[in-house]
C-alpha positions as CSV (number, residue, x, y, z in Angstrom):
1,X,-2.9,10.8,-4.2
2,X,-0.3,13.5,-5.2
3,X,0.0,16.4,-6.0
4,X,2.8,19.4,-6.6
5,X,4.2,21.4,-3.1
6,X,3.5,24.9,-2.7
7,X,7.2,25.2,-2.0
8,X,10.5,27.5,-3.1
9,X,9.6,29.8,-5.9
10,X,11.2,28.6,-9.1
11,X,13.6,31.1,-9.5
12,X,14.8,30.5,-5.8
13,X,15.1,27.2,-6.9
14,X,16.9,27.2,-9.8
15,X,19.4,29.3,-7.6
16,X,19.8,26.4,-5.0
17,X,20.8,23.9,-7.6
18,X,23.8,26.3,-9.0
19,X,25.3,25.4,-5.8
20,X,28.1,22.9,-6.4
21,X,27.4,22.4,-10.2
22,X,30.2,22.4,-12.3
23,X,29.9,25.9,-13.9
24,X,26.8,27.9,-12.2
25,X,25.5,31.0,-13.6
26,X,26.9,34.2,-11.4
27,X,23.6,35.6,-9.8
28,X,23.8,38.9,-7.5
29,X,21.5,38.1,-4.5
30,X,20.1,40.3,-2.0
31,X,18.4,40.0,1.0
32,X,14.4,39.0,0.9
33,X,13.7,41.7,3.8
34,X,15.8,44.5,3.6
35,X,17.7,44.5,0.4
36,X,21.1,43.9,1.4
37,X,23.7,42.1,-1.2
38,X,24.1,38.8,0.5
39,X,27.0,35.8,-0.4
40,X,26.0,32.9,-1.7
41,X,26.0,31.1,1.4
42,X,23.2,32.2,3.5
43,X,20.5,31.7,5.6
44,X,17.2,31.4,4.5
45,X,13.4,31.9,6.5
46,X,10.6,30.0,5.5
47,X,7.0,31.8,5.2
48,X,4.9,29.1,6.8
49,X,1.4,29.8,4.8
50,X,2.7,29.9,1.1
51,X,6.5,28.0,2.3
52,X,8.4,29.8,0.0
53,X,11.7,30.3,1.1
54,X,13.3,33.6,1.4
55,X,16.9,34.7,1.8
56,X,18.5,36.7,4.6
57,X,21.2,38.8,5.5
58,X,22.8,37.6,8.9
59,X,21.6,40.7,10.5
60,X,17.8,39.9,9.8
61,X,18.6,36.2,10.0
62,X,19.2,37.1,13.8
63,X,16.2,39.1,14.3
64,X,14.5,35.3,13.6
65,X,16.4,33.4,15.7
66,X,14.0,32.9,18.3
67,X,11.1,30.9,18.8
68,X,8.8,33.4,19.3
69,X,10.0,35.6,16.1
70,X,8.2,36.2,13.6
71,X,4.7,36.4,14.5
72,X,4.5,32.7,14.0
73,X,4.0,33.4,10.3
74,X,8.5,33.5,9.4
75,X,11.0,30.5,10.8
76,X,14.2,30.7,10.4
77,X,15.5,27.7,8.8
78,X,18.8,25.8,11.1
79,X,21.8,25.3,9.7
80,X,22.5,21.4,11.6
81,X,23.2,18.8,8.4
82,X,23.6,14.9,10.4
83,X,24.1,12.1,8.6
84,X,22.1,9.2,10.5
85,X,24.4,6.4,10.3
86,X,23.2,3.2,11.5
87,X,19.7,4.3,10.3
88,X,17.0,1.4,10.6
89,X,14.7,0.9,7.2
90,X,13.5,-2.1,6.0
91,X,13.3,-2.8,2.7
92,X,9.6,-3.8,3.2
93,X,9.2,-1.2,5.8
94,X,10.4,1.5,2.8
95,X,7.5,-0.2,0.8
96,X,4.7,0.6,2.7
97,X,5.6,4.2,3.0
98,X,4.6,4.1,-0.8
99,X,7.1,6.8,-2.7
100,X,7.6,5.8,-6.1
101,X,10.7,7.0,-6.3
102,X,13.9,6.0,-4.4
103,X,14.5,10.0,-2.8
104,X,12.1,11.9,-0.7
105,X,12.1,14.0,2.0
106,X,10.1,14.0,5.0
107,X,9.1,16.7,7.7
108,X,6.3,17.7,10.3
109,X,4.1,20.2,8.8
110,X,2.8,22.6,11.9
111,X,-0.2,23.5,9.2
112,X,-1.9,20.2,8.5
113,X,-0.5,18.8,12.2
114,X,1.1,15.3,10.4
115,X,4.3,14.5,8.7
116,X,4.4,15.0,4.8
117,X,6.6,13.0,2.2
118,X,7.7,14.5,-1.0
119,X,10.0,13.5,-3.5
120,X,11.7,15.7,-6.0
121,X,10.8,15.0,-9.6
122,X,11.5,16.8,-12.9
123,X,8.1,18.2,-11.8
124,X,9.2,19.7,-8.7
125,X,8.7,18.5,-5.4
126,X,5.3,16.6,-5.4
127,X,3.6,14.7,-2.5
128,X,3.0,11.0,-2.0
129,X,-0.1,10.3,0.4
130,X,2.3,8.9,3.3
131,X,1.3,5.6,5.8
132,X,1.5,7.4,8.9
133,X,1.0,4.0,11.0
134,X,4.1,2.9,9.0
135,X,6.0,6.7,9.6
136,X,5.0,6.1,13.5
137,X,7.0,2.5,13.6
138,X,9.7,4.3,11.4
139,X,10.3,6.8,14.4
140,X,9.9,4.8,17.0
141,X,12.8,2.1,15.5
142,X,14.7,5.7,14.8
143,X,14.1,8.0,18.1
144,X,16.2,11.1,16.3
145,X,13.5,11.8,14.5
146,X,11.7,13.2,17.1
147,X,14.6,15.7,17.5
148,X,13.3,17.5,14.1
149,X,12.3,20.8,14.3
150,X,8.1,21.3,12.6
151,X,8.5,22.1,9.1
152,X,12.1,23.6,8.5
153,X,13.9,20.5,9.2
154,X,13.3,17.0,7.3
155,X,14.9,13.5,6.8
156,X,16.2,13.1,3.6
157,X,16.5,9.8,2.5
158,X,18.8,8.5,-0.4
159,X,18.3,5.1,-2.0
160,X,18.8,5.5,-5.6
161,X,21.0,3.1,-7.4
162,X,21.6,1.0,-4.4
163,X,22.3,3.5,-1.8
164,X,21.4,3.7,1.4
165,X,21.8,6.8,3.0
166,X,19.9,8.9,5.7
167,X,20.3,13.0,6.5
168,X,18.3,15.2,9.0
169,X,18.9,18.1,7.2
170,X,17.7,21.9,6.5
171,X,14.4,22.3,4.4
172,X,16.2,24.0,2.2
173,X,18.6,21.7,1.2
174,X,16.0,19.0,0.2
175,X,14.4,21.6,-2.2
176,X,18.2,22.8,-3.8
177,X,18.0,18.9,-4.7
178,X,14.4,19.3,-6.0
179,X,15.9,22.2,-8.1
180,X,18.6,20.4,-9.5
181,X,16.8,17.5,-10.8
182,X,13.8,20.0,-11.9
183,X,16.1,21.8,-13.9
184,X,18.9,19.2,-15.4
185,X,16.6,15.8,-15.7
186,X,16.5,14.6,-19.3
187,X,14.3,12.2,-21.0
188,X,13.1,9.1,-19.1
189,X,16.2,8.3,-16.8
190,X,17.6,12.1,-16.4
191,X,20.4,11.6,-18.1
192,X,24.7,11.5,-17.4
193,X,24.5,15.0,-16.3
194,X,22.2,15.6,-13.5
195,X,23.5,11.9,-11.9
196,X,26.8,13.3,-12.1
197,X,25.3,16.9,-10.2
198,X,23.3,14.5,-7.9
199,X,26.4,12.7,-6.3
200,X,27.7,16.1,-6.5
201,X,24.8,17.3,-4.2
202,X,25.6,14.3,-1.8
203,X,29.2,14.8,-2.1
204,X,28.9,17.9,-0.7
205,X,26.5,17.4,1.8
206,X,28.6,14.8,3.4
207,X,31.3,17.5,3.8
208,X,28.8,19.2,5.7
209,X,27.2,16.8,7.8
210,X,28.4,15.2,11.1
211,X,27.5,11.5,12.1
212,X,24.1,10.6,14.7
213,X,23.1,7.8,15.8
214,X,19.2,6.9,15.0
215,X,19.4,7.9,19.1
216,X,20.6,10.9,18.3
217,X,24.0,10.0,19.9
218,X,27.7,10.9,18.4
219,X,30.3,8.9,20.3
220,X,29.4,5.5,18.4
221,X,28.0,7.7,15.2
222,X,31.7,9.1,15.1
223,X,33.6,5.7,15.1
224,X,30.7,4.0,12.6
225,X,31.9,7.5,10.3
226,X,35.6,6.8,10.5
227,X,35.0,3.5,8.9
228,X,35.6,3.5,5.1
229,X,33.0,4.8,3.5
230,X,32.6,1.7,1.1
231,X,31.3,0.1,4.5
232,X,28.9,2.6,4.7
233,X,27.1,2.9,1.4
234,X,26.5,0.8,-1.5
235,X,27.4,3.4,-4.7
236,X,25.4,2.5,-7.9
């Protein structure tokens, strides 16, 4: 079964995947709560009942930057991007999980108490019924991913064109990559363009990540990193 995510507004969407493309459309933005011009790069709080993402000002950012904030109804979303290097996933074990695509995110939703798998589609981001006896052995091989924080933070998992490539990442980030292949995919195989913004989208997310281990460890994550990164991806 699948169905579409009541996720980011499109709007909020579409002004995700302007980040890093080659010429993005100049969009004033302003603060979801109090009005405030905000730059580009921001934090954003995610409303829990309807998650749609909204963006903050550093100031009201703050006032969420507690556990308790909120009312339990707004969570600020964390700004931590790792790149899980020595990541454990069968290609049988990737089978089971049943996505029929080759990108999909994964996080704990607090709201129906289970982990969720979506994949971003020219659709949006729609959900794939997810093996949660196969998700369980998943974790267990890969111990960081109990380190996820409920619903703003997911795995993001990269195997298009022969890649392999594993993220714990902001929620938001997974859906600026649902945006960007909502909004650029073309015909049957999406065409030259939104492949070139995808690697983009990676590009600049490795920039932004530092190296785990699937313990959750840096000291061997950082010298696995250092190696060249032909050793640590297989580019389509």
């Amino acid at each position: 079964m699948r169905r579409r995510a009541p996720a980011a507004a499109s709007p909020r969407l579409r002004r995700l995947a302007q980040r890093g493309a080659r010429q993005p459309e100049v969009q004033e933005e302003r603060c979801d709560l109090c009005g405030t011009e905000i730059p580009e790069e921001h934090r954003h709080l995610l409303d829990l009942e309807s998650r749609q993402l909204l963006c903050a000002c550093q100031p009201c950012s703050l006032l969420f930057d507690r556990a308790a904030a909120g009312g339990g109804h707004f969570r600020l979303i964390p700004d931590r991007r790792l790149e899980i290097v020595d990541f454990e996933l069968a290609d049988a074990d990737w089978d089971e999980l049943s996505i029929p695509v080759e990108m999909a995110f994964f996080f704990h939703s607090s709201g129906s108490e289970r982990v969720q798998a979506f994949y971003p589609s020219p659709l949006g981001a729609t959900e794939s019924a997810l093996d949660l006896e196969a998700w369980e052995r998943i974790e267990d091989t890969n111990p960081v991913l109990t380190q996820m924080e409920p619903d703003t933070e997911a795995l993001l998992v990269n195997r298009a064109r022969g890649a392999r490539r594993y993220w714990l990442v902001p929620i938001d980030e997974c859906y600026g990559l649902v945006g960007l292949i909502r909004t650029r995919w073309k015909g049957l195989s999406g065409g030259k363009e939104v492949w070139t913004e995808i690697d983009r989208f990676f590009d600049e997310l490795d920039r932004r990540s530092r190296p785990v281990t699937r313990e959750g460890t840096r000291k061997q994550a950082i010298a696995a990193a250092a190696a060249p990164a032909a050793q640590r991806r297989v580019d389509g």
